[in-house]
N, C-alpha and C positions, 0 to 999 in steps of 0.2 A: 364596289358594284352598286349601281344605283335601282335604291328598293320602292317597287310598285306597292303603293300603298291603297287599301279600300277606303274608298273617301266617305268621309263621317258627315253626311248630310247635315246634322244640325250643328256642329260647327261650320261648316259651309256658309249656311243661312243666320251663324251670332258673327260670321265677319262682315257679312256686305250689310247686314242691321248696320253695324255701327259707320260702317261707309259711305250710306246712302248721301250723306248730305257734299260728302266731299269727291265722290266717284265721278260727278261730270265735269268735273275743273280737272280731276288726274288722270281719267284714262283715255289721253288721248287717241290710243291704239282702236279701244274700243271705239270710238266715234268713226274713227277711218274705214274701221268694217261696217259699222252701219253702213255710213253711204256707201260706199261698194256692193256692200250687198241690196241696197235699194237698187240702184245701176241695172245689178243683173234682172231682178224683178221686172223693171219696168222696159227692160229689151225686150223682155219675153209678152209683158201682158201692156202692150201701149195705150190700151184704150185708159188705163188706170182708174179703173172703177171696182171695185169689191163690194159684195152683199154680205159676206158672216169672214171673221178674218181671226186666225189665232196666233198668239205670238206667247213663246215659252222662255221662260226666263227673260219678261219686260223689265225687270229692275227698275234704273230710275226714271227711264223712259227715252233713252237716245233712240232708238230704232223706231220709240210709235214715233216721235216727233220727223224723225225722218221720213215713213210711212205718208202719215196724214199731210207733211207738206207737198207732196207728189201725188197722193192718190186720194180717193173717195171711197171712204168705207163706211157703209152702213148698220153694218155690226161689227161692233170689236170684242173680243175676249183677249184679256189679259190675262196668262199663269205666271206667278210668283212663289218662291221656297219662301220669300221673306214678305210677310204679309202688311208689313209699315211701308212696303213700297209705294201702297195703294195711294196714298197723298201727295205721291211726287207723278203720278200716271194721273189724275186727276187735273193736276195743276196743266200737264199738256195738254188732253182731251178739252179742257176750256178756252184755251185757242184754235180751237176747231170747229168744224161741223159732223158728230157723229150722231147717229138716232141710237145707238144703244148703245151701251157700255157694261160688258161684266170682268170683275175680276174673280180670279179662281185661285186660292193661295193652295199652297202644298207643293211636294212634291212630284211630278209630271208621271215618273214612274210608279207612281204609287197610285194615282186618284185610279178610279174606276169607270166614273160621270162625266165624257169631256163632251162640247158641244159637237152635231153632227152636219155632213154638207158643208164643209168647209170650201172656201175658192181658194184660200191662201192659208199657209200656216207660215211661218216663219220665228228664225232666232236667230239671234247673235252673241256671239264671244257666251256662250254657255254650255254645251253638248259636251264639252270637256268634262264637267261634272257627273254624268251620268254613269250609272253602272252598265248596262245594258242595249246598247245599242242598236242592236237586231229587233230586241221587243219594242225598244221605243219605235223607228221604222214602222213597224207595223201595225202600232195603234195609230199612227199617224195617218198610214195610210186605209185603214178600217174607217177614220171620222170625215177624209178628203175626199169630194166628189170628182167622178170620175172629170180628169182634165183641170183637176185643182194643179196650184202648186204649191210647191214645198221647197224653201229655201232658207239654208242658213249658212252661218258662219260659223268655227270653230278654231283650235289651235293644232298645230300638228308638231311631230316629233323634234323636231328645233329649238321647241318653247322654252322659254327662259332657263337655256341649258346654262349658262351662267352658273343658276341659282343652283340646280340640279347638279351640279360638276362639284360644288362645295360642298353642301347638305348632304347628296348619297341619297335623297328623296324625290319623289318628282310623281306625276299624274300619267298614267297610261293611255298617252297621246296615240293616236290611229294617223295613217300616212294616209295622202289624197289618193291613193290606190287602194286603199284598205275601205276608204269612206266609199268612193265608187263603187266596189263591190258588193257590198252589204245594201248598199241605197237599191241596185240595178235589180235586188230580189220582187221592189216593189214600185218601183218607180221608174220610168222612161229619163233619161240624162237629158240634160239643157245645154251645161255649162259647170264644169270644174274650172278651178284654179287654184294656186299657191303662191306666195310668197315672203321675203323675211323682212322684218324693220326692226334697225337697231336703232334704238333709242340712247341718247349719251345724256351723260351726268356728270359731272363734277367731283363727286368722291362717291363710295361706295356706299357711305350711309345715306344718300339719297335715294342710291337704289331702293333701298328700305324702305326710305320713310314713302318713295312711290309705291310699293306695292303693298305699306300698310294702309296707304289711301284709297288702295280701290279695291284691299280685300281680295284680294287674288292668294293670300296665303293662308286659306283654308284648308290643309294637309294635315296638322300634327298638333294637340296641345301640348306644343313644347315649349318650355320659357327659354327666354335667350341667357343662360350665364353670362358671368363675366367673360369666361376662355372660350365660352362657344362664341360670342359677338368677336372679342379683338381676332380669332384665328380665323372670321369670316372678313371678317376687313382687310384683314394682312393677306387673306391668298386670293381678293376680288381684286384687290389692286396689285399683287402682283402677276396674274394670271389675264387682266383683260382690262388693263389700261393702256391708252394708246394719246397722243401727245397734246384732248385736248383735259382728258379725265376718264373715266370708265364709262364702259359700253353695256347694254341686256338686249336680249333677241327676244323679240317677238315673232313667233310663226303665222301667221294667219292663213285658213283653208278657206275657199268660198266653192257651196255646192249649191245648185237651183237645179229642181226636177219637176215632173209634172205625173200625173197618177194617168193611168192606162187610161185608154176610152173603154176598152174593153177587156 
């Protein structure tokens, strides 16, 4: 029976540290929901101009780089768990034109201080992480002006069931109906959607060595034994290889809302 586990924030934030440098060469998935999620953005607000802009879980900065080469934002706050991200958000922001720039490290759930009058909030491939959903929504919605939007990306119940079917561990993923509902307590609907991307590999240890590159196995400090590694090889490849090598799912959710006028 696979066990929901309370995710340990500051292991979360010593995996993607040490990722930072190799997370935009491996997670291609991640990059795919950025644009997608920009997409849905700029259907909605075509003029593509923003005055104060927040983005939760910026990590190494796929989503601002996406952001800034579409749109015109004049303020940007960046939030990060892992505060070494700050010089890879940097390094994009300088091929740009922004008049401000703050970043905010810590935990989203937890800060108190977040900027207010927001037009946009947005994130990507992160909300999976969170404890609380419903509060997070609503501080979201407390700092966004009325007709802001709010748009993200996340993983839904699908997600690397693979890894989840071996292990017996996994993250307490919400369906795109679960996310609609909880959203619809504070937010007027734009545009949901869902879909799956299998990624293939070669052998199962690549699986690995891809999701020790982007940090995505922030769950458990558990070491891999010897009989834990070979009994995870033997039953990834006999359970989900198929004739060019094995396969991992990736779920991807995309939500875009917008805050009441009134």
């Amino acid at each position: 029976m696979l066990q929901k586990i309370k995710i340990d924030k500051e292991l979360v934030r010593e995996r993607f540290c040490r990722t930072l440098r190799s997370y935009g060469c491996n997670a291609v998935v991640q990059k795919t929901m950025a644009r997608e999620l920009m997409d849905m953005i700029c259907l909605e607000k075509q003029s593509a101009v923003f005055d104060r802009v927040l983005e939760v879980g910026s990590g190494s900065g796929l989503l601002l780089n996406e952001l800034l080469s579409r749109c015109t934002v004049k303020e940007y706050y960046a939030n990060d768990l892992v505060e070494e991200s700050l010089p890879c958000l940097r390094k994009v922001i300088a091929r740009f034109s922004v008049e401000k720039f703050h970043f905010i490290a810590g935990d989203i759930e937890s800060l108190d201080v977040l900027p207010t009058s927001l037009d946009l909030v947005l994130s990507s491939a992160t909300l999976q992480w969170l404890d609380d959903l419903d509060d997070f929504f609503r501080k979201i919605y407390d700092h966004l002006r009325p007709g802001g939007i709010f748009a993200f990306s996340t993983f839904g119940t699908s997600n690397m069931r693979e890894i989840a079917s071996i292990e017996d561990v996994g993250l307490s993923y919400h369906s795109l109906g679960e996310l609609e509902i909880l959203a619809s307590r504070y937010f007027e609907p734009i545009s949901f959607r869902e879909e799956e991307q299998r990624l293939e590999f070669d052998t199962p240890e690549d699986v690995l060595h891809h999701i020790r590159k982007t940090g995505v196995n922030g769950l458990l400090r558990r070491s891999w034994t010897k009989s834990r590694y070979q009994h995870f090889i033997a039953e990834y490849r006999r359970l989900f290889s198929f004739e060019k090598g094995v396969c991992l799912t990736y779920h991807p959710l995309y939500c875009c809302m917008k805050k009441k006028l009134s």
